[in-house]
Structures are given as C-alpha cells and as structure tokens.
N, C-alpha and C positions, 0 to 999 in steps of 0.2 A: 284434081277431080274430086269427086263427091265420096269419091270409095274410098279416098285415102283420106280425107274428115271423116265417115263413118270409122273406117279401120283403125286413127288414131285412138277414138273416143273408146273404140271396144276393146282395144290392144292394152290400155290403159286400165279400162275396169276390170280387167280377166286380171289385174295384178292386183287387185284389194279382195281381201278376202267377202270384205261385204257387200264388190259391186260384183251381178249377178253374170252367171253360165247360158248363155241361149241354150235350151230345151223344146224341141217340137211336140206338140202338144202340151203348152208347158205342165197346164192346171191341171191333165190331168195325171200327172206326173207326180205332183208335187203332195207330200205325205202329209204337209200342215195346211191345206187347204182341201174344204170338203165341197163336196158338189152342193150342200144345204145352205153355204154360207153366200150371204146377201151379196159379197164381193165376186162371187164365181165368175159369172159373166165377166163381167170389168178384166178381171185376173185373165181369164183362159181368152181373152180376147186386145189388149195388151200384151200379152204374151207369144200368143201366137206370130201377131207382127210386127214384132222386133223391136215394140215401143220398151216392154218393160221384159224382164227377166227374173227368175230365179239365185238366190245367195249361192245356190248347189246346184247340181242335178237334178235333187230330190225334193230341197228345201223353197218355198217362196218367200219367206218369213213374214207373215200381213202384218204379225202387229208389230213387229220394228217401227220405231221415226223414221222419218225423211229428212235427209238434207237440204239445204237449197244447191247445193252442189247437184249434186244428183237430182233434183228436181228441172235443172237448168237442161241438165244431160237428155231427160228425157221427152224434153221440148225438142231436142235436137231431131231427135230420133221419129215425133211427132210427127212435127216440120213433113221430113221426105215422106213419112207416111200418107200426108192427106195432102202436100201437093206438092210432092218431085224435087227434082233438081232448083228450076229458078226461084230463085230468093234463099238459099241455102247458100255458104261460102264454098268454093271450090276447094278450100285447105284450110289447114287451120289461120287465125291471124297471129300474130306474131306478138301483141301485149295488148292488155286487157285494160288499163287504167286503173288498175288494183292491184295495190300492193299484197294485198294476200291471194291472188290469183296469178298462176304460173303456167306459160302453155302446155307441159309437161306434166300437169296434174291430168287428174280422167278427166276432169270437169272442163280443163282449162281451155278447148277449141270451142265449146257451146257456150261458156261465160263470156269468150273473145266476141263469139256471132251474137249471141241477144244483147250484148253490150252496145255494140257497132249498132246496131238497129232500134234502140229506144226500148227492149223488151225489160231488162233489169239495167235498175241504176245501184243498186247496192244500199247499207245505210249510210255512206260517205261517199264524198269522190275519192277516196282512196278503199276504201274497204267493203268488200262484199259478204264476206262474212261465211264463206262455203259449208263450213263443218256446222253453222248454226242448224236447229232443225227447225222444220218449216214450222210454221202457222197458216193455218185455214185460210184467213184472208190477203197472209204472203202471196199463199198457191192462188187465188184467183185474181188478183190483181197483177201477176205475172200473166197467167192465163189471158188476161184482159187485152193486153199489151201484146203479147203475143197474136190473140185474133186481131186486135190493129193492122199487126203488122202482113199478115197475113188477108187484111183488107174482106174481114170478114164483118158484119152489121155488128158494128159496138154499141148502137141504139138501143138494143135489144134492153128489155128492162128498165128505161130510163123512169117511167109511171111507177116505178113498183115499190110500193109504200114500207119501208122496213120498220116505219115504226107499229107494225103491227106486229112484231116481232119483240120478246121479251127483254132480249139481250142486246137490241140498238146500239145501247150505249154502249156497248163494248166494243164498236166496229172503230177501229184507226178513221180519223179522219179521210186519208188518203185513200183508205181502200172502199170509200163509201160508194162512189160511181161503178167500180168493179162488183163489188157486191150486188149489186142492182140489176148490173149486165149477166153476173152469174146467175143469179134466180131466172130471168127473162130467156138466156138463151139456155135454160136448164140444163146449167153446170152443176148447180148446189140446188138441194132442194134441204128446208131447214128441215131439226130435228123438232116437229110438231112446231110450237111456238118460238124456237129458240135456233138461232143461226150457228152461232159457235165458234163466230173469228178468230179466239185466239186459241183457240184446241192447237195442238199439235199433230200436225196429223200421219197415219200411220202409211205405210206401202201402201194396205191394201185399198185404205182411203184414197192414194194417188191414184192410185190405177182406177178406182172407180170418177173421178174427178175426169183424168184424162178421155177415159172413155164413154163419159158425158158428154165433153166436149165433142170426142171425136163421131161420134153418133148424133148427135145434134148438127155439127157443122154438113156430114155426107148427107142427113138427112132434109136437110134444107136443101142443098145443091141438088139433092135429087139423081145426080150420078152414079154414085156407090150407094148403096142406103144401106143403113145397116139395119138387118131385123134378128129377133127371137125366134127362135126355132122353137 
C-alpha cells in the first residue's frame, strides 16, 4: 500500500540526522526562519503538508543545499500531495538501475518510482549521483518530467524567449525546454535579467520551487486553489 512507501521513505529520513522531523505548524516553529523572509510562504506551506520538513523540531535550515536524493524524496511526497494514490507505486521497487542507488537508502523507493516512470534518468545508466547537490536547472527539468508524468500542460512556455535573459548561455542544453516550461508554468521566475541554472540551490529555494509548482498546478485545476491570506 501507499502507507508503507510513505512509511519506508520517512522511517528512513527520521535516521539521518539531516533528513527532517514532521512538525505541525512547522514555520512557525522553526527559529531559523522568520515570517519577513521571501521563502515564508513556500516553507510554512511545504511543510505543513508533509511535502517538506524541518532538520529538527526547531531547525528548518534554508540555506542548506539540496541533494538530488532528497530532491527526488520530495517529489515522492508531492506526488500524493496533489494527486493521491494512482500513479504512485504501491511499495517500494526492488532496484533502481543504479549502482549507487539502494532500496534501503531514504531516497531509495522515490529514485526506484521516478526511475520506472521517465522522471530522473541519472548522469549514467549506472549512476544517479544522490549525495550530488542539486542545480537550479537539475531541479526543474526533474520538475518537468515530473508534470509529464503527472500529465500535467508541458507546453506551457514553449514561446518563451530566454534569450532575453543574460545568463542563456549558461542553461545545459538538455534543460533548455524545462526551463521554458518553468518560466511559463511559473515555477521559476528569473532573478531580474538573469535565470541562474547552475546555482545551487538551497532548502529554502526547493520549497519555494515546489510550491510554485504546487500552486500553479491547483491553481489551474481550479479544485484546490491555493491563495494568500
């Protein structure tokens, strides 16, 4: 069932000290995060549903990197957030096609599922690279792949001219179409003139990434919407 893939994945980050505590309310909880900072929203809103977590009880750490482990994980967590049970795996799968992915890691049932599904191919067919930490245009070209698969408008942004953007040339070939879907379905919005592909990006960045996405996708559907108070 679906509860024992969630249960593996949280059973597993409750045992790293850097994968986070579910805390209710988390953000406002959390002593390194202020209600002034841009990420607030994102944070106390990821957090609340169970997409993202706290290092502690107390702590959320924003400006940590991100793994792609952990990045993968919390696509997992996405996933059942914004549409349930079907198209999530019933349990974990049993091997990944990656020699440095293990079911038994926290990561390892969410790398098994977006594997199986087209969402991450790794930089190898042997190697995913988990402890790497992400890059800007990693995280939305998973993201990309992810709304595919989720059968959400990947069109979105296909017109949308990045060379009006300073830093173009910095975008990975691969992630040029993602990047276009991001700006369009306002996942990423650049920094003024400059996009930032290969930043590194921190927690608080994901959480706010994710909760583009996830505010953007309800907000289309029109079912859930998410607004500001």
């Amino acid at each position: 069932m679906l509860k024992k893939f969630l249960a593996l994945i949280l059973a597993g980050a409750m045992a790293l000290s850097a994968i986070p505590v579910f805390a209710e309310n988390a953000a406002d909880r959390f002593t390194d995060v202020n209600a002034t900072s841009p990420y607030y929203d994102a944070i106390e809103y990821t957090c609340d549903t169970g997409i993202f977590c706290g290092t502690s009880d107390t702590e959320f750490s924003p400006e940590v990197q991100l793994t792609r482990g952990m990045f993968v994980t919390l696509l997992g967590r996405t996933y059942v957030n914004l549409y349930g049970d079907e198209g999530a795996p019933e349990e974990p799968v049993a091997e990944t096609g990656f020699m440095d992915v293990f079911p038994d890691d926290y990561y390892g049932p969410s790398v098994c599922w977006a594997w199986q599904n087209g969402i991450v191919s790794g930089y190898s067919d042997e190697l995913f690279a988990p402890n790497d930490i992400l890059t800007k245009e990693q995280a939305v070209t998973i993201l990309y792949r992810f709304a595919e698969y989720a059968n959400e408008d990947i069109h979105e942004g296909e017109e949308t001219n990045i060379l009006s953007y300073e830093d173009y040339d910095d975008i990975s070939k691969y992630a040029i179409t993602a990047i276009q879907w991001g700006i369009g379905f306002d996942v990423i919005k650049g920094e003024g003139p400059f996009i930032e592909p290969q930043h590194k990006v921190t927690r608080a960045e994901t959480a706010e990434l994710l909760y583009n996405y996830v505010t953007s996708s309800l907000n289309r559907r029109g079912d859930r919407e998410v607004t500001e108070e």
